[in-house]
N, CA, C and O of each residue as an XYZ file, in Angstrom:
468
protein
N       0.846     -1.180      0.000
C       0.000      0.000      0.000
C       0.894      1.247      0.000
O       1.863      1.358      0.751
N       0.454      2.321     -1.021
C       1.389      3.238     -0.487
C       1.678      4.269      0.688
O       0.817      4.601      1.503
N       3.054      4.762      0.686
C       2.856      5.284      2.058
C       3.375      4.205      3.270
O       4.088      4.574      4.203
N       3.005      3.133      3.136
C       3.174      1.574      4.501
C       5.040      1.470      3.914
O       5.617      1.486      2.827
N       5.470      1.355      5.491
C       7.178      1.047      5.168
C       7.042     -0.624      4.486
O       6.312     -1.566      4.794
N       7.769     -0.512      3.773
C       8.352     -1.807      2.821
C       8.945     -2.554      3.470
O       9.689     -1.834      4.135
N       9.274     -4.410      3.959
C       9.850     -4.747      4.545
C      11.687     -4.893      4.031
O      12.783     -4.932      4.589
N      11.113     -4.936      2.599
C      12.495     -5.041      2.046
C      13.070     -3.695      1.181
O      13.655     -3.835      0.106
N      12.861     -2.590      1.703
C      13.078     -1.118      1.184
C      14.498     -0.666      2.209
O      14.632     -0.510      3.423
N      15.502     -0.551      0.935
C      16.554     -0.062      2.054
C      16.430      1.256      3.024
O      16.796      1.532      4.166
N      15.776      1.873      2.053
C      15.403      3.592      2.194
C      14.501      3.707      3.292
O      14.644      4.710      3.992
N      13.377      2.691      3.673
C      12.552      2.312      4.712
C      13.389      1.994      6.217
O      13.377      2.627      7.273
N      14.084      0.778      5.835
C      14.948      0.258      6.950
C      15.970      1.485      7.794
O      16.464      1.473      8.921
N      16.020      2.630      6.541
C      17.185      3.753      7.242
C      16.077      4.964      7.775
O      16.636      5.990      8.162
N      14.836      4.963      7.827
C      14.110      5.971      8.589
C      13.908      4.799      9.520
O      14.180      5.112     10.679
N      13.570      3.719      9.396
C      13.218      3.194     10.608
C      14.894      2.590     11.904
O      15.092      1.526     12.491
N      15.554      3.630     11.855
C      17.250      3.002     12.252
C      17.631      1.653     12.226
O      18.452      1.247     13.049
N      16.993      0.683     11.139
C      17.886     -0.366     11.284
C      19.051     -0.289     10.648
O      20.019     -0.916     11.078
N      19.149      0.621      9.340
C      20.131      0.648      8.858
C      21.028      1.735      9.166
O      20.616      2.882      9.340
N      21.872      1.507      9.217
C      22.760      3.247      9.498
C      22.946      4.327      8.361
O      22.650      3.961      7.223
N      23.390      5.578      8.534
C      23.319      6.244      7.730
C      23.647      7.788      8.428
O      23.158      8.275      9.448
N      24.552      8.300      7.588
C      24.889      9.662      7.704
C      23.494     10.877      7.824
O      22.974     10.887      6.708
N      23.001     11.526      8.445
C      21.582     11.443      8.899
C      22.619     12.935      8.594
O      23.635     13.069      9.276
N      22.191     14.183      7.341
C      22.502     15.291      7.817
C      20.980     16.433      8.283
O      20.921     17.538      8.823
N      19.976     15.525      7.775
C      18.872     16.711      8.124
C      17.347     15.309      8.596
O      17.106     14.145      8.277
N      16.759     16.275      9.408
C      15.552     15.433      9.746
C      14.152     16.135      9.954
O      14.209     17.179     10.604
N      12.799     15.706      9.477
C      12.213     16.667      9.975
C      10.919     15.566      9.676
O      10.979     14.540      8.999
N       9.858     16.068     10.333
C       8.931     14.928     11.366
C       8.637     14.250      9.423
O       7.984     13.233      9.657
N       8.758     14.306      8.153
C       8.302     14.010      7.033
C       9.108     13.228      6.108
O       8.831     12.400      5.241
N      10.798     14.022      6.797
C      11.496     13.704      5.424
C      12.754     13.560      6.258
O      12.928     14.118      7.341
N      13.766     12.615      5.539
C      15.215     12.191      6.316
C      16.444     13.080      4.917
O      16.168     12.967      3.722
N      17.312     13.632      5.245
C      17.640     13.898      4.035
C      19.418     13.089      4.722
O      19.958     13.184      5.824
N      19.765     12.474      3.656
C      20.980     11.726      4.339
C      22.430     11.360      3.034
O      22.198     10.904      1.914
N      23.926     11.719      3.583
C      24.601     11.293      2.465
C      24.509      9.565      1.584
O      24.102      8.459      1.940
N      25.075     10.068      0.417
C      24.993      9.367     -0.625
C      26.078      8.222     -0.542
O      27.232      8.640     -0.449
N      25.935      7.025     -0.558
C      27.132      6.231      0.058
C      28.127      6.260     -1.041
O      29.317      6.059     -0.797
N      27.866      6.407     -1.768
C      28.375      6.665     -3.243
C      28.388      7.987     -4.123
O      27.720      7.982     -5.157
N      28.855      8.721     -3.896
C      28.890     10.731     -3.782
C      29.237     10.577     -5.539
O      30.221      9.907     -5.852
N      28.982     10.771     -5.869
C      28.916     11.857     -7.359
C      29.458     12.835     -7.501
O      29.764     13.162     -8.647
N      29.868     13.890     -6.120
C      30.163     15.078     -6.171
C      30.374     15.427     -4.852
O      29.561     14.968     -4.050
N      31.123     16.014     -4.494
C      31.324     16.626     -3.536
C      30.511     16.653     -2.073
O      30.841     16.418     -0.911
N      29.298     17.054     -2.727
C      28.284     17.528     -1.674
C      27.163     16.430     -2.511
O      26.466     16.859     -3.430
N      27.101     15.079     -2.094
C      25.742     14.299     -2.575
C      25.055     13.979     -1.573
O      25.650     13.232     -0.796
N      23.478     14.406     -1.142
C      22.977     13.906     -0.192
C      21.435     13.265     -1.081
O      21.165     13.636     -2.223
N      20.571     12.277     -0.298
C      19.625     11.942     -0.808
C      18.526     12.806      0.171
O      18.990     13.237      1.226
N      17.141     13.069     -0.117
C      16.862     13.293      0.434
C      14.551     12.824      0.288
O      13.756     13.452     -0.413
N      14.211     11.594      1.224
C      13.382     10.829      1.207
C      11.883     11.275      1.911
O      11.660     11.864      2.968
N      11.209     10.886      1.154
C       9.561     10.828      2.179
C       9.978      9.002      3.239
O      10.273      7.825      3.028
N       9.621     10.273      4.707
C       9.572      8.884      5.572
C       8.629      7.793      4.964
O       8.825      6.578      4.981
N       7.974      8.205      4.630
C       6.437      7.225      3.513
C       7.050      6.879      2.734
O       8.053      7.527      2.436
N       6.671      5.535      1.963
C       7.251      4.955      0.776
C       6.431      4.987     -0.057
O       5.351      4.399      0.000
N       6.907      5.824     -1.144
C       6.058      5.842     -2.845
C       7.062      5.115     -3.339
O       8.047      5.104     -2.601
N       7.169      4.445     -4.423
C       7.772      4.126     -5.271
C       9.196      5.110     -5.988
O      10.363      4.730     -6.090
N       8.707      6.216     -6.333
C       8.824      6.893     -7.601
C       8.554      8.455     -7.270
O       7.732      8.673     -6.380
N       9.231      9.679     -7.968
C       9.029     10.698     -7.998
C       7.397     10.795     -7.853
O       6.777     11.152     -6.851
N       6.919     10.423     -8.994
C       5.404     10.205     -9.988
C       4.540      9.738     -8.664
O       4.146     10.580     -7.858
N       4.311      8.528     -8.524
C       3.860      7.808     -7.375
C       3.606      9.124     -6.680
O       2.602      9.819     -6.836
N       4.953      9.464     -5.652
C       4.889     10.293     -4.860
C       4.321     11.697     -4.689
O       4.174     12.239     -3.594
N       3.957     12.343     -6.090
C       3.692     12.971     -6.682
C       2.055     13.571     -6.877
O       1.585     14.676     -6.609
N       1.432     12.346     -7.455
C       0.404     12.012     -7.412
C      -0.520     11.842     -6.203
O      -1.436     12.642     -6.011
N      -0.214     10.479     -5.126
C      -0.813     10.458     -4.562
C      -0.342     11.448     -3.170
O      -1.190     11.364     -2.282
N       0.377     12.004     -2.954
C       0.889     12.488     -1.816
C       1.910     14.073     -2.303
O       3.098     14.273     -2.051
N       1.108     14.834     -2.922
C       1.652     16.153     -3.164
C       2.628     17.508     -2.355
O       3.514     18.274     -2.735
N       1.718     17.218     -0.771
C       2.213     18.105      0.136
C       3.808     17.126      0.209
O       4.748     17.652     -0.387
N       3.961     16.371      0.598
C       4.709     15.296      0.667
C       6.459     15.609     -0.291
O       7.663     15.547     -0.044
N       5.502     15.963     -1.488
C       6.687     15.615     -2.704
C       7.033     17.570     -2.310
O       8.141     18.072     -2.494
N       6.328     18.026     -1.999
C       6.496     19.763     -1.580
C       7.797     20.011     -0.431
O       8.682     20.861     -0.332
N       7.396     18.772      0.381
C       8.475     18.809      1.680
C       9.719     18.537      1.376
O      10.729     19.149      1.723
N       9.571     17.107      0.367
C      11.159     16.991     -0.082
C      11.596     17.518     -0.843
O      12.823     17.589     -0.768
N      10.851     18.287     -2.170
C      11.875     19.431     -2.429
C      12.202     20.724     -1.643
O      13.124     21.384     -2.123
N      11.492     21.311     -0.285
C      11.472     22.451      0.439
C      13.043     21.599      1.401
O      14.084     22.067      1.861
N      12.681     20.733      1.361
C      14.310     20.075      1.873
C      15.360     19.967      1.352
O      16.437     20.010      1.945
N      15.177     19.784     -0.021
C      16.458     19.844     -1.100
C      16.686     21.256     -0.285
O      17.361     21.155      0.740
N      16.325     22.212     -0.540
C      16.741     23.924     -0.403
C      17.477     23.950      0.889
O      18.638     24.343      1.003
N      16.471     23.355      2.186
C      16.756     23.605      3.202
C      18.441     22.963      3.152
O      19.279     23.750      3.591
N      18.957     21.631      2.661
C      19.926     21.243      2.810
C      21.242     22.070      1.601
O      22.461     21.976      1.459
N      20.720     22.435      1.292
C      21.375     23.219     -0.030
C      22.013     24.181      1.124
O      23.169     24.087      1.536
N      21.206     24.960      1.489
C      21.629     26.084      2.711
C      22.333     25.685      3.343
O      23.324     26.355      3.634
N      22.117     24.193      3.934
C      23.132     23.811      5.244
C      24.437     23.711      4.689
O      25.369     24.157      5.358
N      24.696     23.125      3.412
C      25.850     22.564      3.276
C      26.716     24.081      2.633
O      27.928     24.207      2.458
N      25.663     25.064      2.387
C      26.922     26.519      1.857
C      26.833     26.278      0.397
O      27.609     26.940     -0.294
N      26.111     25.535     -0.143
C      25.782     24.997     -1.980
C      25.137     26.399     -2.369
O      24.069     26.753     -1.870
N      25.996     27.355     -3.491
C      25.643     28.174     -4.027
C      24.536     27.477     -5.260
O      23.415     27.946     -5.457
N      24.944     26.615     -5.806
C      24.657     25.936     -7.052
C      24.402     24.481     -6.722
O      25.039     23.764     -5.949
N      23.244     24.159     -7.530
C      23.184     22.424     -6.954
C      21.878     22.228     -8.012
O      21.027     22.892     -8.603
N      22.415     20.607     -7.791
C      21.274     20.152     -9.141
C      20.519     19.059     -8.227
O      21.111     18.266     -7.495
N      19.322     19.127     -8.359
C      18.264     18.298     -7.782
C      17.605     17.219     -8.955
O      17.141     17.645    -10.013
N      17.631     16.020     -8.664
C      17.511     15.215     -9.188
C      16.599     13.947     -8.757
O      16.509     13.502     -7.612
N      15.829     13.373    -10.110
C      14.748     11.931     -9.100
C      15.043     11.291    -10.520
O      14.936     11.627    -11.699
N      15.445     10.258     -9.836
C      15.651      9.121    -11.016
C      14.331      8.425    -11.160
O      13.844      8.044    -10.096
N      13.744      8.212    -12.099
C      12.665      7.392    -12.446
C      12.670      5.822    -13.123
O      12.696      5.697    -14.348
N      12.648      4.847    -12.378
C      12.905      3.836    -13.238
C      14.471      3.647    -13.895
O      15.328      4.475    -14.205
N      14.421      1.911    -13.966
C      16.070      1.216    -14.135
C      16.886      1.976    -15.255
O      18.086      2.250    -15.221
N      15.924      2.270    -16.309
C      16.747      3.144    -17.266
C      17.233      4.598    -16.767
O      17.940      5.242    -17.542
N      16.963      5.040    -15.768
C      16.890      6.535    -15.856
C      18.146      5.897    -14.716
O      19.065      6.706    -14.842
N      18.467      5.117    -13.960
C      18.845      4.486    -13.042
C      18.374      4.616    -11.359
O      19.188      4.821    -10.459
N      17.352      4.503    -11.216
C      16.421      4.200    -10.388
C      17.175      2.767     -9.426
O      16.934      1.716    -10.020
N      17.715      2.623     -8.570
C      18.128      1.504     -7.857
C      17.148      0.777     -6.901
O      16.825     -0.405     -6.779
N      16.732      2.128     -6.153
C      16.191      1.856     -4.465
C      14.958      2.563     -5.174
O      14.933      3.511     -5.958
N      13.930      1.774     -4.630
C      12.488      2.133     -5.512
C      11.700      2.250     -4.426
O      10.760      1.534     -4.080
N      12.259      3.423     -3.798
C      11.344      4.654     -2.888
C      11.947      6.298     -3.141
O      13.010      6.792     -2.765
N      10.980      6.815     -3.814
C      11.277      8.098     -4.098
C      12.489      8.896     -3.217
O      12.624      9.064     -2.005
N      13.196      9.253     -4.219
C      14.453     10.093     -3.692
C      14.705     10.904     -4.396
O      14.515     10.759     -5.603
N      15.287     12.181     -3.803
C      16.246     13.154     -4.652
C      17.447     13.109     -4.339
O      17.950     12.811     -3.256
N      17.950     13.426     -5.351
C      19.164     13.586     -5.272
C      19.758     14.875     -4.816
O      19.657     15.657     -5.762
N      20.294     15.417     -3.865
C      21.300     17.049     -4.200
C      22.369     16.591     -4.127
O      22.890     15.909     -3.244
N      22.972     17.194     -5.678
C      24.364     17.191     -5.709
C      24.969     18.763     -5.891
O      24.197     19.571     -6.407
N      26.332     19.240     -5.488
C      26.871     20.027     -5.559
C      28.226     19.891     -5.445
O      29.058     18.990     -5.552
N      28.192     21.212     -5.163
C      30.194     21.037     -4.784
C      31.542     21.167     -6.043
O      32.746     20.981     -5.868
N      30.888     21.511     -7.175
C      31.928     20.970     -8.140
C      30.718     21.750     -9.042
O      29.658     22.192     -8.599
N      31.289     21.788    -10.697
C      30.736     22.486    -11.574
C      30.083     21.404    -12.243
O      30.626     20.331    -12.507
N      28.376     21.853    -12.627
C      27.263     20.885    -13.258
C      27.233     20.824    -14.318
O      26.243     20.137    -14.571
N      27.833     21.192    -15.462
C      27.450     21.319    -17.045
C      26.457     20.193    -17.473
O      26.458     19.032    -17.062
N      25.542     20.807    -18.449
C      25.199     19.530    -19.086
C      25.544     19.729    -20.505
O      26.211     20.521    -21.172
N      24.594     18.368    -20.746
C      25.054     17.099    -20.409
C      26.254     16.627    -19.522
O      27.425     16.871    -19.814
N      25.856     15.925    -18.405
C      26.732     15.205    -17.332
C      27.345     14.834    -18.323
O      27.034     14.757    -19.512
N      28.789     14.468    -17.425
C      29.558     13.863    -17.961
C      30.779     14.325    -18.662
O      31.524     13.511    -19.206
């Protein structure tokens, strides 16, 4: 159901502390936490304690929700001193979607051109 923690959701297991995790922001909705695997300088993820699937999912059925975690991208943008930063939601295996509970990405720290890469 959406929204219900997943038993096998890594992203679930790390709001609920079984898993550990660099915890840089918290707030009664959303966990925003580093990237175990940084991209950049400054990579943090940042999650609905609720599990949607997907940007979309999350989106849809739970709007205020998808409002908080981007009002958190910002808020963590601020914390970390990120003049510039790219916010990001992977959608699905092609887009590379791993952990299939809505996340953003903030990355910073380093110069964004696009096309990545």
């Amino acid at each position: 159901m959406p929204g219900e923690p997943q038993d096998d959701c890594l992203f679930c297991k790390i709001v609920a502390g079984q898993i550990p995790a660099t915890i840089v922001r918290e707030t009664e909705t959303t966990v925003a936490f580093r990237d175990i695997n940084p991209q950049a300088p400054t990579h943090v993820l940042v999650i609905p304690k609720a599990h949607y699937e997907n940007a979309g999912s999350l989106a849809t059925a739970a709007p205020e929700l998808a409002a908080d975690v981007l009002r958190e991208t910002q808020a963590v943008a601020e914390q970390e001193k990120l003049e510039s930063y790219r916010t990001v939601f992977n959608t699905g295996s092609g887009a590379g979607q791993t952990v299939w509970h809505a996340h953003a990405h903030l990355i910073g720290g380093r110069g964004l051109h696009w096309p990545p890469g």
